[in-house]
N, C-alpha and C positions, 0 to 999 in steps of 0.2 A: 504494500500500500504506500504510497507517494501522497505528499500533504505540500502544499505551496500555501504558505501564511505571509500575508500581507501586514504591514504596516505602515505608517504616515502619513496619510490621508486628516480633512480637516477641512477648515475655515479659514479663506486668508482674504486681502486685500487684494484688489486689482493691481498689478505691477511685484505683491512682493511672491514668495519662494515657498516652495516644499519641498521632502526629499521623499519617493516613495520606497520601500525595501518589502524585497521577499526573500524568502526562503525556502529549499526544498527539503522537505526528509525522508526520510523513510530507506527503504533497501534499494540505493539507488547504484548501477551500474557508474554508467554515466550521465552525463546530462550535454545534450545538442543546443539547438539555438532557445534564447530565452527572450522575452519581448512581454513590453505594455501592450493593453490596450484599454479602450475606452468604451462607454456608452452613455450618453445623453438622454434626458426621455427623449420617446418617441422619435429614436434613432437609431438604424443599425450601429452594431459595435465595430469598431473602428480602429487599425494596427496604429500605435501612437509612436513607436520603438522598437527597435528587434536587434540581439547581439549574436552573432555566431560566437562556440565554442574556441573560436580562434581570434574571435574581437571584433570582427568585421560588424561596422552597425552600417544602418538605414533607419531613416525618418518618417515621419506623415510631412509633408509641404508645410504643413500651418504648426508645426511644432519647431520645425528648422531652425537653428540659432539660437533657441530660448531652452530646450532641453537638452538632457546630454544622457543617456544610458551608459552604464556599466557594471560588469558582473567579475564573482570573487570565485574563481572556477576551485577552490580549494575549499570554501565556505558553502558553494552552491548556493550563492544568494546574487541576486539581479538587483541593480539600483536603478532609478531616476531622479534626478535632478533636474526641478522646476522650477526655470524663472521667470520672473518679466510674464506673469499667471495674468487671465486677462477674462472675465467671462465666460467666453464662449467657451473655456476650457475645464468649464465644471460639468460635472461626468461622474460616475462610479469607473473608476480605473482597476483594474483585471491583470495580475500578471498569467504569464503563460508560459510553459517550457515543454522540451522535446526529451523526454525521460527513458533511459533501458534501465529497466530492472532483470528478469527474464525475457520480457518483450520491450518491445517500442510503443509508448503510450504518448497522448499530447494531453497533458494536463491542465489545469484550472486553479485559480487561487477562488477566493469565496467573492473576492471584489473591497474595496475602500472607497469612499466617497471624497470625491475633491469637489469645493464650492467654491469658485470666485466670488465676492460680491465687488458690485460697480461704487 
């Protein structure tokens, strides 16, 4: 069984920072690529970030320059780093990871809530 627990999510000002963090556990082989995402109401969910096991990221267009992903491939934990937060970017944010235990499974954390207000 593999568990991805989320943390830092919250309440902030338009303009300032959050940091998100997960974690993976359980009987894990390894672990592949790792990534945010998001969902707004009454929105599909939406890739915000994604790290290969090797570092290689990619972004969403409207995150570019304001966020930065990174992961502790010794921790098995995935970060993000939020700035320059702005509205449109409050969401229940989702991490995600590519997990071998016995098999190859795509995992789910429970979700965090992020709220900009204006």
């Amino acid at each position: 069984q593999v568990q991805l627990v989320e943390s830092g999510g919250g309440l902030v000002q338009a303009g300032g920072s959050l940091r998100l963090s997960c974690t993976a556990s359980g009987r894990i082989f390894s672990i592949g690529a790792m990534g945010w995402y998001r969902q707004a109401p009454g929105k599909q969910r939406e890739l915000v970030a994604r790290v290969t096991r090797a570092g290689s990221t990619n972004y969403a267009d409207s995150v570019k320059d304001r966020f930065t992903i990174s992961r502790d491939n010794a921790k098995n934990t995935v970060n993000l780093q939020m700035n320059s937060l702005n509205p449109e970017d409050t969401a229940v944010y989702y991490c995600n990871a590519l997990v071998t235990t016995s098999y190859q499974g795509n995992y789910w954390g429970q979700g965090t809530q992020v709220t900009v207000s204006s």
